[in-house]
LUMPAFI-653945 format. One record per residue (C-alpha): x, y, z; residue number from 1; residue in three letters. Coordinates in pm, whole numbers. Each point is the difference from the previous one (the first is absolute). Last residue first. Example, Ala and Ser with C-alpha at 12.3 -4.5 7.8 and 13.67 -1.06 7.14 Angstrom:
# LUMPAFI-653945
x->1367	y->-106	z->714	i->2	aa->Ser
x->-137	y->-344	z->66	i->1	aa->Ala
//
This chain:
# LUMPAFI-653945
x->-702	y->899	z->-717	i->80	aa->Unk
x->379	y->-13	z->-13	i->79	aa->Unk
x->127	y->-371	z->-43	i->78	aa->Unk
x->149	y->-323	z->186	i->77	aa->Unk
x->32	y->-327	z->-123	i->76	aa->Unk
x->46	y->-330	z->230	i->75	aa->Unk
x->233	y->77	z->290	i->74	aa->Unk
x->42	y->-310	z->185	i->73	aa->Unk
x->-3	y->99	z->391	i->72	aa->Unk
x->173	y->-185	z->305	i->71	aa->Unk
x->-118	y->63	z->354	i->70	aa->Unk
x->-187	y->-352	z->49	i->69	aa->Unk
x->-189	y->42	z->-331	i->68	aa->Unk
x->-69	y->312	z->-208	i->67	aa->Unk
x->-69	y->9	z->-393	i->66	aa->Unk
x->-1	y->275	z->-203	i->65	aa->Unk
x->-219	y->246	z->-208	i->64	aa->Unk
x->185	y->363	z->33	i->63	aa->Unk
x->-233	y->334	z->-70	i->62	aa->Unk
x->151	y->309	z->32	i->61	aa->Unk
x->-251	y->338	z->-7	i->60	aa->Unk
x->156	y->296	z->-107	i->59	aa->Unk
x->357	y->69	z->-189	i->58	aa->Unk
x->55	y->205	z->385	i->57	aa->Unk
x->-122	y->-330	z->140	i->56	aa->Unk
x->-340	y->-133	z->146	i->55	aa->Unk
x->-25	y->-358	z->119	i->54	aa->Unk
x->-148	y->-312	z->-93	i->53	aa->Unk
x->28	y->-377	z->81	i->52	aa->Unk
x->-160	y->-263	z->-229	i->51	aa->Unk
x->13	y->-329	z->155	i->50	aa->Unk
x->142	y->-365	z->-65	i->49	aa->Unk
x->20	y->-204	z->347	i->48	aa->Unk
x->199	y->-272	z->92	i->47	aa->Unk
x->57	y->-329	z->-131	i->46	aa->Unk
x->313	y->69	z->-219	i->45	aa->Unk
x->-193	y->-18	z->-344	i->44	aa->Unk
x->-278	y->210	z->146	i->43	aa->Unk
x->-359	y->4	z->175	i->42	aa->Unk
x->-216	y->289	z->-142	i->41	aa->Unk
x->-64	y->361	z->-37	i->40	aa->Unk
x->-29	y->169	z->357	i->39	aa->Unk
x->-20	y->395	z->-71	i->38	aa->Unk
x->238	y->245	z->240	i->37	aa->Unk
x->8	y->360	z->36	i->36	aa->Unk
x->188	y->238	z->94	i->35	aa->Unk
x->326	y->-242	z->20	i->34	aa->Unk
x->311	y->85	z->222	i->33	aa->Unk
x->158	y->-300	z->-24	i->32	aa->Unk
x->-75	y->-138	z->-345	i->31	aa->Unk
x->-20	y->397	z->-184	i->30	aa->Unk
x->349	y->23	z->171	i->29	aa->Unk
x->127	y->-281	z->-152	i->28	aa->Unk
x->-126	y->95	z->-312	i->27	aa->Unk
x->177	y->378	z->16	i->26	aa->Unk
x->319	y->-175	z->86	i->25	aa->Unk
x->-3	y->-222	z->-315	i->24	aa->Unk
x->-39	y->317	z->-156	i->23	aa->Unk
x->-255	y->64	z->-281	i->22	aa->Unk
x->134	y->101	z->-336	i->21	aa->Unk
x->-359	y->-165	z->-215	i->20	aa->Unk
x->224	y->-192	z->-208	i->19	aa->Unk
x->240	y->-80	z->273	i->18	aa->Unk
x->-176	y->-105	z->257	i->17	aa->Unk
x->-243	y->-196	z->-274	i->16	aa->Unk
x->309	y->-215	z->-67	i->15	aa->Unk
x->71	y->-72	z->338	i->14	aa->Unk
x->-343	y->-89	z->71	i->13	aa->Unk
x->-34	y->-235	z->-286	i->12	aa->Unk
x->325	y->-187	z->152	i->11	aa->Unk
x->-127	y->-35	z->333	i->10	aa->Unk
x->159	y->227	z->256	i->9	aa->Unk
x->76	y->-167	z->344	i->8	aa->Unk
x->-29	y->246	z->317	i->7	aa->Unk
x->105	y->-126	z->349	i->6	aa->Unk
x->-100	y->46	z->399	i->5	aa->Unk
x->-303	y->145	z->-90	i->4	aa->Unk
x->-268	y->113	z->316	i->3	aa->Unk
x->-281	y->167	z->-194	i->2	aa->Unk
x->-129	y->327	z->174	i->1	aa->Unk
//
């Protein structure tokens, strides 16, 4: 659904991989392939910050992160 050419992980998002054991590949996935999709607010970058959603086997996957011109700042990411 979203077009992304390349992913950057923020620091806090990382982190929060790791803490909650979400795959980098499961986030990506949740970008591109979204359920559903919440606009939040213009970002750091210039593009968009939204809340994209999508239902995993550890249920639904919610990832907030910026999109602009195909690349996409992962901001935090949790199970809902």
């Amino acid at each position: 659904m979203e077009n992304v050419n390349r992913f950057h992980f923020t620091p806090h998002a990382a982190r929060r991989l790791l803490e909650r054991n979400i795959s980098g590949e499961a986030v990506k996935d949740a970008i591109t392939h979204h359920q559903d999709k919440d606009f939040k607010y213009l970002g750091e970058h210039g593009g968009k910050v939204s809340r994209y959603a999508k239902m995993h086997c550890n249920g639904k996957l919610i990832v907030i992160a910026e999109l602009k011109k195909g690349e996409c700042w992962i901001i935090t990411t949790y199970y809902e």
